[in-house]
C-alpha positions in Angstrom: 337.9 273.7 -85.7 340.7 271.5 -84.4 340.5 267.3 -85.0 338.8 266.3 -82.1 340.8 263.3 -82.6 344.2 264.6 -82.6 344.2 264.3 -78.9 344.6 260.3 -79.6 347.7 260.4 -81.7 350.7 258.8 -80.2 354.0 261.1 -80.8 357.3 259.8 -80.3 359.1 261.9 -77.3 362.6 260.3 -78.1 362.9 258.0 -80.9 364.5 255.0 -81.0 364.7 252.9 -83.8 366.9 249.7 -83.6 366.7 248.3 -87.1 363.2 247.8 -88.6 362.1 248.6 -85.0 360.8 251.0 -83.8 360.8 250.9 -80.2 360.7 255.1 -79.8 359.5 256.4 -76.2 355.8 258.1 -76.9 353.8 260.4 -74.8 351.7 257.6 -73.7 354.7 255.8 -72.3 355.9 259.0 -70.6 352.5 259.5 -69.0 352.8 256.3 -68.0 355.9 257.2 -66.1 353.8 260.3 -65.0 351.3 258.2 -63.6 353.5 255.5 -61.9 355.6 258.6 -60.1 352.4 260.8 -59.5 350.8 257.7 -57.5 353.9 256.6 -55.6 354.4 260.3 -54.5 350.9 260.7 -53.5 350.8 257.5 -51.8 354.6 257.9 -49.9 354.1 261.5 -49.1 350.5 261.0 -47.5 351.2 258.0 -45.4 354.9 259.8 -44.4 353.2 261.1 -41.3 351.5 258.2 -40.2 349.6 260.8 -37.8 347.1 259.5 -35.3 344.8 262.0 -36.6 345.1 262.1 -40.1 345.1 264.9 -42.4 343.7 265.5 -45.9 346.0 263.7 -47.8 346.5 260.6 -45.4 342.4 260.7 -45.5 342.4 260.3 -48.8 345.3 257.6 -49.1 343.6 255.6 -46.5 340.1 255.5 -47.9 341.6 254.2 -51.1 343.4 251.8 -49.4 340.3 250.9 -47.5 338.0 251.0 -50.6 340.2 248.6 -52.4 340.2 246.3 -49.4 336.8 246.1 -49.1 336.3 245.4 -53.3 338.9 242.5 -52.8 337.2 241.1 -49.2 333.3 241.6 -50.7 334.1 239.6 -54.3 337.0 237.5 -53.8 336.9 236.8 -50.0 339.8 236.2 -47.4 341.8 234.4 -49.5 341.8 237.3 -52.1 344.0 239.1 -50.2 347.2 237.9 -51.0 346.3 239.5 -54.7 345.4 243.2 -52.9 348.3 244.6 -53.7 347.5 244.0 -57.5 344.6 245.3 -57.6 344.6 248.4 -55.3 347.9 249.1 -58.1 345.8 248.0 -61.1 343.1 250.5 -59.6 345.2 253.2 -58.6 347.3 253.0 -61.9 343.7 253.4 -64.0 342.7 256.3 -61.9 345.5 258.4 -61.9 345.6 257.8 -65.2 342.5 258.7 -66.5 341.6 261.8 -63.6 345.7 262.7 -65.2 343.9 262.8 -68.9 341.9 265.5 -68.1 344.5 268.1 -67.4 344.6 270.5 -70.7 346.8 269.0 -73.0 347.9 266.2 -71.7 347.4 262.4 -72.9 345.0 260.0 -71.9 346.6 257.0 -71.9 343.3 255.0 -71.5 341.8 255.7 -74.7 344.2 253.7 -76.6 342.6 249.6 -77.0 346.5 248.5 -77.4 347.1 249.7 -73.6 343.5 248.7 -72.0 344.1 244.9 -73.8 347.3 244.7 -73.1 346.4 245.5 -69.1 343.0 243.4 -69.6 345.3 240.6 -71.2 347.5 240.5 -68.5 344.5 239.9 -65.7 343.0 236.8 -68.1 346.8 235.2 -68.0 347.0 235.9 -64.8 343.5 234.5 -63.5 344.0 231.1 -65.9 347.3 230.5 -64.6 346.0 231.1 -60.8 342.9 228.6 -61.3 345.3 226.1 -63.2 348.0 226.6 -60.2 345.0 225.9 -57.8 342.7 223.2 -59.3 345.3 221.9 -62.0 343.1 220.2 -64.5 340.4 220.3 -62.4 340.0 224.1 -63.1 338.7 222.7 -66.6 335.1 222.1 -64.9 334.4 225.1 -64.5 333.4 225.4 -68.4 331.2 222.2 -67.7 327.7 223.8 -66.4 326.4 222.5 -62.7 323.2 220.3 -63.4 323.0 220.7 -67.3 322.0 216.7 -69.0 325.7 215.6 -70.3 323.7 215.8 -74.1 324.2 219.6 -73.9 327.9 219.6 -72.6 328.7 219.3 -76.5 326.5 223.0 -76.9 327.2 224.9 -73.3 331.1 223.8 -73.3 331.8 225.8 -76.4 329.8 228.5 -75.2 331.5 228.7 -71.6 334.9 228.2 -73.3 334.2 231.3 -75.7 332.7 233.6 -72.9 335.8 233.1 -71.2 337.9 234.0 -73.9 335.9 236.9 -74.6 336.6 238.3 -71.1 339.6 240.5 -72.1 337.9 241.7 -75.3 335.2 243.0 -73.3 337.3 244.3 -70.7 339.5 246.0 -72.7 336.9 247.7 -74.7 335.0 248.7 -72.0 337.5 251.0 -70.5 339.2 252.4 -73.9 335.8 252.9 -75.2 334.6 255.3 -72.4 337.7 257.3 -72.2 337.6 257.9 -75.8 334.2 259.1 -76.6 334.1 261.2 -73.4 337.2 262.9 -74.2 335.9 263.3 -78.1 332.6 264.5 -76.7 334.2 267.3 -74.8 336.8 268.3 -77.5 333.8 269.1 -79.6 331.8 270.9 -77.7 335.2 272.8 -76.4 335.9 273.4 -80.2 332.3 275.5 -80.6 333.2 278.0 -77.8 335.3 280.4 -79.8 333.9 280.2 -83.1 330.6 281.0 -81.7 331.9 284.4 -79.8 330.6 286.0 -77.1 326.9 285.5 -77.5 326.4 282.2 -78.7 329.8 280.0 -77.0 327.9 280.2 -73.7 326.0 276.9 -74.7 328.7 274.9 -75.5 330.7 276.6 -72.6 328.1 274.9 -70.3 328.2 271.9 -71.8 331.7 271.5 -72.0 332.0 272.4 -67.9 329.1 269.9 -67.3 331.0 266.9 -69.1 334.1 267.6 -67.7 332.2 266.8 -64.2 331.0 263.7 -65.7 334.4 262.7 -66.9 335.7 263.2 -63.7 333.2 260.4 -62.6 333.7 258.6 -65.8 337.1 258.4 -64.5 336.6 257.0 -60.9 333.7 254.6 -62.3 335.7 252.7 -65.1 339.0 252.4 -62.8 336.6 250.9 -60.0 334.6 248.6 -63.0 337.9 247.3 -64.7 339.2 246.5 -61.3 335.6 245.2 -59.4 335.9 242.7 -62.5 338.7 241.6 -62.5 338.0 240.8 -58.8 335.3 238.3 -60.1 337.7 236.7 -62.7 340.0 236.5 -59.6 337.1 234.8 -57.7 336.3 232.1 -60.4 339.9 230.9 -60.8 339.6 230.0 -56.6 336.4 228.7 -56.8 335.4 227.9 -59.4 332.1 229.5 -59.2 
């Protein structure tokens, strides 16, 4: 039976090494590319048209748009719009991406925790600088509880400060985590078919066609739960809730 885990290695598509370095183009930076090209095609060539009655493809490119919009306008408000093109691309990008990870021997980017913190890093700095840029040292009280006794500041401060650190840990996890055990989940139960023959692979046949429908959801849920959140970071830095 093959390593359900195999499917995580990173290979180097071109190497490049530039001295101790090695700075080599993988398969997860080329579905990367993928992703990127596959979104700004799907999103260019629907909305081409611009037909009065839309078709399919527009459909679809508009109810994402208007999906986004409405995450953005429910949790961060009017003045979170200025940030929708972030995260409609933040969205769209883990999407793709993960729905992309399902084709047969491809690469799910999303599994890695080295691309989810990186992206979940990226939000925290982002959201910190926005509420500094905003509040300036003001921003600082939102670590300082709302009607706490100033004798507990010197417990709840440390507590707030660490919970907010912990925000791209959690994050981060959260996504890579879910990618990875549904995808090792269905390589084992895929790796059962064959061995088994005729008679007995139709078990694990069903299972495997059953979680790939649930990976498929997996896929929408943990784009929309990475980007519904870091809507609410969003809406704390302007705030200060």
């Amino acid at each position: 039976m093959a390593n359900p885990l195999h499917q995580f290695e990173i290979q180097d598509v071109v190497p490049i090494h530039i001295g101790g370095l090695n700075a080599s183009f993988t398969n997860s930076a080329l579905f990367m590319v993928i992703t990127v090209a596959v979104v700004t095609l799907f999103l260019t060539a629907s909305t081409r048209g611009r037909a009065l009655v839309p078709g399919r493809w527009q459909s679809m490119a508009e109810l994402s748009y208007e999906f986004v919009a409405g995450m953005v306008r429910d949790n961060v408000g009017a003045e979170g719009r200025r940030y929708f093109p972030f995260i409609f691309s933040l969205f769209m990008f883990i999407l793709f991406g993960n729905l992309l990870g399902l084709i047969p021997y491809s690469f799910t980017f999303t599994s890695h925790i080295i691309v989810t913190l990186a992206m979940a890093l990226f939000v925290f700095v982002g959201v910190t600088v926005i509420g500094f840029l905003r509040h300036g040292a003001h921003f600082l009280s939102f670590f300082v509880p709302k009607g706490v006794h100033p004798v507990m500041w010197i417990l709840l401060i440390p507590i707030e400060v660490l919970s907010y650190l912990s925000r791209p840990v959690s994050l981060s996890i959260r996504l890579f985590a879910n990618m990875m055990a549904g995808h090792t989940m269905l390589k084992v139960f895929a790796g059962f078919i064959v061995p088994l023959g005729f008679l007995g692979g139709w078990a694990p046949l069903a299972m495997a066609v059953a979680l790939s429908g649930f990976e498929f959801l997996v896929a929408f849920l943990q784009a929309y739960v990475f980007s519904v959140l870091a809507c609410l970071y969003l809406n704390d830095a302007i705030h200060l809730h």
